[in-house]
C-alpha positions in Angstrom: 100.0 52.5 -100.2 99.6 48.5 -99.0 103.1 48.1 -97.2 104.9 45.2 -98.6 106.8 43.1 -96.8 110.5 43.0 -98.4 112.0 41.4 -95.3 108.6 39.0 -94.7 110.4 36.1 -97.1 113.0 35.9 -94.2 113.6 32.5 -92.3 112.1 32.3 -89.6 115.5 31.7 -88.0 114.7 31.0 -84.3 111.4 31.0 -83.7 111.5 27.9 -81.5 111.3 29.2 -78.3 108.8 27.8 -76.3 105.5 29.2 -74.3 106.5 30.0 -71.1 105.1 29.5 -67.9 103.7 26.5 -68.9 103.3 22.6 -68.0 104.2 20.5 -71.3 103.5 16.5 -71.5 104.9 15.2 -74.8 103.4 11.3 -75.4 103.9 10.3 -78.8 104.6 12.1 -82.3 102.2 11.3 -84.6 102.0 11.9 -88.5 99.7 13.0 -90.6 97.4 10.5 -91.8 98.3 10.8 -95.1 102.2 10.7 -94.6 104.7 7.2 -93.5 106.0 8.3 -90.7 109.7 9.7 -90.4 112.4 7.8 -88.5 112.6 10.7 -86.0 108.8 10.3 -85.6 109.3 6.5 -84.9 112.4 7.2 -82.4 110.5 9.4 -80.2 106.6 7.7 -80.3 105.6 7.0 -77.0 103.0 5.0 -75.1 100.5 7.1 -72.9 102.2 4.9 -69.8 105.6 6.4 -70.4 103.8 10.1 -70.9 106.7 12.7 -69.4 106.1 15.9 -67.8 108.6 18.6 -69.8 109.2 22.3 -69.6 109.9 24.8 -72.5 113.4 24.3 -72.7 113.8 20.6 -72.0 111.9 19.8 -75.1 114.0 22.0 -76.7 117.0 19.3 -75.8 114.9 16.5 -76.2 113.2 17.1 -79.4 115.3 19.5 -81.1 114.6 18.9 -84.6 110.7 19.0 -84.0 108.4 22.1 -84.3 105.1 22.1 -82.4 102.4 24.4 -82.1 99.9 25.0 -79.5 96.3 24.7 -80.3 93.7 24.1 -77.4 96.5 23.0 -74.6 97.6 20.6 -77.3 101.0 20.4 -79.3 101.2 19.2 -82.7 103.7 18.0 -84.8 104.1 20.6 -87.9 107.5 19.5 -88.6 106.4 18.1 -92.0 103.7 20.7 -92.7 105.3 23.6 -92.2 106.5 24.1 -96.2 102.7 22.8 -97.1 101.0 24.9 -94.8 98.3 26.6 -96.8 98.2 30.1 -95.3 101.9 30.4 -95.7 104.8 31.0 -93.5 103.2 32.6 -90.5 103.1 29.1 -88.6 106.8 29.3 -88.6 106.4 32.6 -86.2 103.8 30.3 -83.8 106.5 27.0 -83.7 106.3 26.5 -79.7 104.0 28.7 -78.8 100.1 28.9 -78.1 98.6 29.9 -81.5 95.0 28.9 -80.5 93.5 32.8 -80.6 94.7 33.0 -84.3 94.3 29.6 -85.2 90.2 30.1 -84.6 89.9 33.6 -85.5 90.7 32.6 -88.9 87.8 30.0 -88.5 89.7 26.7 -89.2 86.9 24.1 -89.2 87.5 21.4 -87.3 88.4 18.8 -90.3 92.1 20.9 -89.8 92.8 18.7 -86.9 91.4 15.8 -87.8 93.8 13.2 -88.8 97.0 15.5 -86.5 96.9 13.8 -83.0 98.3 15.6 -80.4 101.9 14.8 -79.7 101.9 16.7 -76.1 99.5 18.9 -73.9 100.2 22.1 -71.7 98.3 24.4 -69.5 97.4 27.2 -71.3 97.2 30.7 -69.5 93.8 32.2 -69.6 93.9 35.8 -69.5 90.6 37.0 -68.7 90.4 38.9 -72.1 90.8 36.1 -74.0 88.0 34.5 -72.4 86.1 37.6 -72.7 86.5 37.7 -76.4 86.3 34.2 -77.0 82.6 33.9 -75.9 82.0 37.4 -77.4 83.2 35.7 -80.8 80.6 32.4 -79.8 77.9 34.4 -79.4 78.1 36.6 -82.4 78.6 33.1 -84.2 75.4 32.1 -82.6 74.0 34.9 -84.2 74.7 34.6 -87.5 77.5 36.7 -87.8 79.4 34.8 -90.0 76.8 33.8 -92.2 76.9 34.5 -95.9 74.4 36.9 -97.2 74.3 36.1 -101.2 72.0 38.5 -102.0 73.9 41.2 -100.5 76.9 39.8 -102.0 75.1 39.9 -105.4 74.3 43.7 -105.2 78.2 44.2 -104.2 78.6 42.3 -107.3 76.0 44.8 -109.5 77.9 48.0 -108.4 80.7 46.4 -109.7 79.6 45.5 -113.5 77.4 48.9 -113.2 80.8 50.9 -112.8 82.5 49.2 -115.5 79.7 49.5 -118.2 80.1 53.0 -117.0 83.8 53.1 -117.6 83.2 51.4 -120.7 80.9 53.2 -122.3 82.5 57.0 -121.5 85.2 56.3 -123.2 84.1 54.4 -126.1 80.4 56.1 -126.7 82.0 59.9 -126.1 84.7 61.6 -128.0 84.9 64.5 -125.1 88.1 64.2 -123.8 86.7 64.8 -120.3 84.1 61.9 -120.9 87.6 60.1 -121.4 88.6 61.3 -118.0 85.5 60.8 -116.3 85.2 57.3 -117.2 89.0 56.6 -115.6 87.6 57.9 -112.1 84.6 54.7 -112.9 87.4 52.6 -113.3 89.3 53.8 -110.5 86.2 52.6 -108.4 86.1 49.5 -110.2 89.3 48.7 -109.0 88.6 49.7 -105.7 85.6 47.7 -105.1 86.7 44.9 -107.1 89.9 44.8 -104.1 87.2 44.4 -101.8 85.3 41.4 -102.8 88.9 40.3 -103.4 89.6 40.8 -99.9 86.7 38.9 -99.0 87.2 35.9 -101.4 90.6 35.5 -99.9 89.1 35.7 -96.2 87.3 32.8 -96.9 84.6 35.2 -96.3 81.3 33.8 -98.5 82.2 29.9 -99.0 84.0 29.6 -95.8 86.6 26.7 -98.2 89.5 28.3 -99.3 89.3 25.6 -101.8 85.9 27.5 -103.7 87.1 31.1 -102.4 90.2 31.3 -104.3 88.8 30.9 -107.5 86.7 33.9 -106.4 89.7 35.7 -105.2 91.7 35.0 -108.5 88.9 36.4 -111.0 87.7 39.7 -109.1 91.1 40.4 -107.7 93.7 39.7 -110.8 91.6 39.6 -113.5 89.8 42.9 -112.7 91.9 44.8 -109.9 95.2 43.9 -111.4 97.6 42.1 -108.7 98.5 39.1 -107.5 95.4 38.2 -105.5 97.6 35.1 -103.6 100.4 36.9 -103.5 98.4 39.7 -101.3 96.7 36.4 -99.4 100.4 35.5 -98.1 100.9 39.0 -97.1 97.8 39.4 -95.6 97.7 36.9 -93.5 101.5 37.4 -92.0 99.9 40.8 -91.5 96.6 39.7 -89.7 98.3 37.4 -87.7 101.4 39.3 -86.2 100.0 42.7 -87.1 102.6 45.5 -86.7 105.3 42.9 -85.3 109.0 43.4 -85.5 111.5 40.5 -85.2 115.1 42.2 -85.8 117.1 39.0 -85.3 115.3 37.7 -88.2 114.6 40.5 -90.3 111.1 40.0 -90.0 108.4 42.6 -89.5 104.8 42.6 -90.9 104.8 42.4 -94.7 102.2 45.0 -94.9 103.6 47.8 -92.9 107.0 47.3 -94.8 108.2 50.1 -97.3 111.7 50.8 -97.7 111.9 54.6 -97.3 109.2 54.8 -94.2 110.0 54.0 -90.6 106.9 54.2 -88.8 108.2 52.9 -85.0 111.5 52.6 -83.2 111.2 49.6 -83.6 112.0 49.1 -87.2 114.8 51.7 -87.3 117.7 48.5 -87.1 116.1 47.0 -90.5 117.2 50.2 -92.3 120.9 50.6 -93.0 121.8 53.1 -96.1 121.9 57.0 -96.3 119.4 56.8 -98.8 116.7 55.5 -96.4 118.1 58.0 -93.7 117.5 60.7 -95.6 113.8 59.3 -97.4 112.7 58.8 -93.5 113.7 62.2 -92.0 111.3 63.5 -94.6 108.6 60.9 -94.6 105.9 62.9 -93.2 106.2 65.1 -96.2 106.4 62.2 -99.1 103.8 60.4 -97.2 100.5 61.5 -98.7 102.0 61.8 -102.6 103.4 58.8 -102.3 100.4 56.9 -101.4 98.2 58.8 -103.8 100.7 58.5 -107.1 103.2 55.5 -106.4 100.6 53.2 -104.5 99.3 51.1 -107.5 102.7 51.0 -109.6 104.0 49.3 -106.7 101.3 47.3 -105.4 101.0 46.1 -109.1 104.7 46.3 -109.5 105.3 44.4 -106.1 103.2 41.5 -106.8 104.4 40.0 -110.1 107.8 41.3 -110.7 109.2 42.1 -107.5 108.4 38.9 -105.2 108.8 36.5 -108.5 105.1 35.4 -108.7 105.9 31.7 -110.0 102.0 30.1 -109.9 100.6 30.0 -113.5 97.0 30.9 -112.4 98.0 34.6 -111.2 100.0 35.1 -114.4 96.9 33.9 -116.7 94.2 36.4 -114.9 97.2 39.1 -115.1 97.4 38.4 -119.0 93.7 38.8 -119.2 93.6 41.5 -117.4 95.6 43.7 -119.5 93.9 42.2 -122.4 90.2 43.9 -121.5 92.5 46.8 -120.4 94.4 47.3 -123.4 91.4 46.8 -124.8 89.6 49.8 -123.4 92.9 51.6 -123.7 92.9 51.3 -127.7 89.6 53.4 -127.9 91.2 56.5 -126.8 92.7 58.8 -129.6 96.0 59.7 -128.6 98.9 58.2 -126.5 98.7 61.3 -124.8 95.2 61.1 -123.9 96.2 56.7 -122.8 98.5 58.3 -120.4 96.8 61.1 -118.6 93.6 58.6 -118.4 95.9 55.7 -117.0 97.5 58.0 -114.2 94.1 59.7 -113.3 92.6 56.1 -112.9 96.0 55.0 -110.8 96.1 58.4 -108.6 92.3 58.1 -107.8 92.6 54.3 -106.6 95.8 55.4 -105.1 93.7 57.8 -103.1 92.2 54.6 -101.3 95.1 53.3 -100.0 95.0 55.4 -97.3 91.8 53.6 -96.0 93.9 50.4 -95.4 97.5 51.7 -93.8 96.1 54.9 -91.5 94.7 51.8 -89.7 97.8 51.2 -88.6 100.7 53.4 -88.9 100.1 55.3 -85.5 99.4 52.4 -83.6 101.2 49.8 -81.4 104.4 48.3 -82.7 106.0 45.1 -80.6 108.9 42.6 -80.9 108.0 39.2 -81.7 109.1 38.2 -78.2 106.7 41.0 -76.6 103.8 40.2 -78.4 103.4 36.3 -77.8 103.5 37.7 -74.2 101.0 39.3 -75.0 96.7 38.7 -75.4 96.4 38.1 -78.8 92.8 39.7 -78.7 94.0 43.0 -76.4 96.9 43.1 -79.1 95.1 43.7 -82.1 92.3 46.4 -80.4 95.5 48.2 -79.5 97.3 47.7 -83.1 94.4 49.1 -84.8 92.2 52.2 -85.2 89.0 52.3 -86.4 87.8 55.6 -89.0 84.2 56.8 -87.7 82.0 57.7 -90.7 78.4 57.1 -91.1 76.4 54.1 -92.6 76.2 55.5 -96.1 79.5 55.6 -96.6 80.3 52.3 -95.7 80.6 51.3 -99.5 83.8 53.5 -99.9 85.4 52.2 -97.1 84.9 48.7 -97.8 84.2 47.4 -94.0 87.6 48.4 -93.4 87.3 51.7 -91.5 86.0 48.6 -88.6 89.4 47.5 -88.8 89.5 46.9 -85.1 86.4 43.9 -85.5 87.9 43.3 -88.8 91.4 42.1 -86.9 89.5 40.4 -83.9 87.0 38.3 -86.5 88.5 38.2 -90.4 86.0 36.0 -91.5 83.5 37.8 -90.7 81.7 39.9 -93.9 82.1 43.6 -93.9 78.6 43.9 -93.8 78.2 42.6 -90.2 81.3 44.4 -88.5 79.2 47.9 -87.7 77.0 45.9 -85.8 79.9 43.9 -84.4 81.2 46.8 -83.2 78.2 47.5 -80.6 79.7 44.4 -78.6 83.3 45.0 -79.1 83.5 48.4 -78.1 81.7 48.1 -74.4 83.7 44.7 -74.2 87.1 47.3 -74.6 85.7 49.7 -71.8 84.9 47.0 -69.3 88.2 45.5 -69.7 90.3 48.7 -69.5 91.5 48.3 -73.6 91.7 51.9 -75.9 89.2 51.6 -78.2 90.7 54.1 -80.8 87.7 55.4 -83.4 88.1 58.8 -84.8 87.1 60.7 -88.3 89.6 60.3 -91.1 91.1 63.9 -91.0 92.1 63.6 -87.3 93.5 59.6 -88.6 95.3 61.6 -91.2 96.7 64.3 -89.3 97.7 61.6 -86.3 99.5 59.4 -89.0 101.9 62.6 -90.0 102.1 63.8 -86.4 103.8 60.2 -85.8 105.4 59.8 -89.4 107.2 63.5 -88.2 108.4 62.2 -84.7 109.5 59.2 -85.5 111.4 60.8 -88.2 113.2 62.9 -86.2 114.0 59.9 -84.0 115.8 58.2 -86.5 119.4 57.5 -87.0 121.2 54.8 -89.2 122.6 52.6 -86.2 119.3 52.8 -83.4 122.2 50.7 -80.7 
């Protein structure tokens, strides 16, 4: 089951602090070129002859009611952008700090920038794996990596309109009951590759514009998969960006690892605090696998709309046609007995898939917020992810995602280019001394309880 982030809606409080070890000059703060500028903006504008040489903490005193980022050795001014930031609150978590690995692996063209002038510079601190990584991620541009293909993109799109004629037409061509059945496993796989191209939509994976994409994202993944597909886009990106974090002060940790009754680290054990929890985690290796399997899709479902208070029209309009085709299909079946059993073996066989996008994770590298912008952003996610080995013809179940490893380093680029992406990264891990975790999903399965179990027994309502 997709964690979901309960505690990701939290402020981000303090997340101020500023990159360390590092030379900052702060000239002038510029707007946006689209907004007046503020009166705080005007007070503290500067003339590159009065340019001042500041550490972390004095522009903490000097500036304190501005929030920059680092991008490039520069700082911008977000102060006014960060409520209208388009991929959601994760830029709060960057305020002061150097974002520039996650800032490009999302592929931000260079129109982002355009009208923000810097308002400061600093030095930023080259580790030699980000450098490594960085050309690694040039080159495979240079490639063509992250080029579209369309025509594979329209087979992807085939499968999917082949399994729902096939769903269709079991159940309302046969009156076998099992024909019923059958054609709720179809639909089960419609789902699951529909949340795919989803996936990809909201990756800004084919048009590379957000803008186009989402329109994309909002047909295949609330229309036909049935969720919020921007909701999961704000979660998704929290979750790329600071994948597995934990940030206790704030009662922050990565949306997407988040369930109530499951503590996968020590590090999360201070966000739980009732005997119920105590007593769901000391068992959690043994409600793991049903869970995900028969309560994955209620919630996911549940989660999106209901739970987080999905206010933009658009999702609620796909959702609304989305149970109208369902329904639909629904009404052909003879009994409301025979509704039921169909719409549970369609939920538990999608459910089944779930595992495909959390075993990634689970057993893997957990950090503070504080740790991790220590941290190489690129060595972080290799080490925060685990890749499922399986061989090319079974790419199409796992969507691209058993690379989760190239899929974390480079999410713009198309699931149909990460097994070849793969060949670079992997020698590019050995040479600089990084785990490169791969193994068979069995032995991912069996690692994931093994953990689940320890870090069950580990647990206890007040970790101080």
């Amino acid at each position: 089951m997709v964690g979901k982030g309960i505690h990701a809606r939290a402020s981000a409080g303090n997340a101020t602090n500023r990159h360390r070890n590092s030379r900052v000059i702060a000239p002038q703060f510029c707007r946006h070129s689209t907004m007046s500028p503020t009166t705080t903006e005007l007070k503290h504008r500067r003339t590159p002859s009065e340019v001042t040489e500041f550490s972390p903490d004095d522009i903490d005193l000097s500036f304190p009611d501005r929030k920059l980022v680092g991008i490039d050795g520069k700082w911008y001014d977000v102060t006014n952008f960060v409520d209208k930031h388009p991929g959601g609150p994760v830029i709060e978590k960057f305020i002061g700090k150097d974002a520039t690995a996650v800032f490009h692996a999302y592929g931000h063209r260079d129109f982002v920038l355009k009208h923000r002038k810097p308002v400061g510079k600093y030095v930023r601190r080259y580790n030699p794996i980000d450098v490594a990584f960085e050309k690694l991620e040039r080159d495979l541009r240079a490639k063509g990596f992250f080029e579209t293909d369309w025509t594979w993109y329209v087979g992807k799109v085939a499968v999917v309109v082949a399994l729902f004629v096939i769903a269709v037409t079991l159940v309302t061509c046969f009156d076998a009951w099992y024909c019923h059945y059958l054609g709720a496993v179809a639909l089960a796989f419609f789902w699951q590759q529909n949340g795919f191209i989803m996936h990809e939509f909201m990756h800004s994976q084919l048009f590379k514009d957000f803008s186009k994409d989402k329109y994309g994202g909002l047909f295949f993944g609330t229309v036909c998969f049935g969720i919020s597909a921007h909701w999961w886009r704000d979660e998704h990106i929290l979750h790329h960006a600071l994948t597995n974090i934990v940030d206790v002060p704030n009662r922050f940790i990565d949306p997407q690892m988040w369930e109530g009754t499951w503590a996968q680290n020590e590090k999360m054990f201070a966000l739980f605090q009732t005997r119920l929890q105590y007593y769901a985690i000391k068992i959690q290796h043994f409600t793991f696998v049903p869970c995900v399997i028969f309560v994955g899709r209620l919630e996911i479902v549940f989660d999106s709309f209901i739970l987080q208070l999905e206010r933009r029209w658009q999702e609620w309009v796909g959702w609304a046609l989305h149970w109208v085709w369902l329904c639909t299909l629904l009404s052909h079946l003879p009994t409301w007995r025979e509704v039921a059993i169909f719409y549970a073996i369609a939920s538990s066989v999608q459910g089944i898939f779930h595992f495909q996008l959390i075993l990634s994770h689970y057993c893997k590298m957990f950090a503070h917020l504080h740790e991790f912008h220590e941290m190489s952003w690129y060595r972080y996610q290799v080490q925060s992810n685990m890749n499922i080995d399986c061989p090319l013809w079974q790419d199409w179940y796992y969507g691209g995602l058993q690379f989760h490893i190239e899929h974390h380093l480079f999410p713009t680029m198309a699931r149909n280019k990460l097994r070849a992406a793969a060949a670079y990264v992997q020698p590019l891990c050995e040479e600089h001394g990084i785990p490169y975790d791969s193994c068979c999903f069995t032995t991912a399965l069996t690692k994931t309880l093994s953990h689940l179990k320890v870090a069950g027994s580990h647990f206890k309502l007040d970790p101080r």
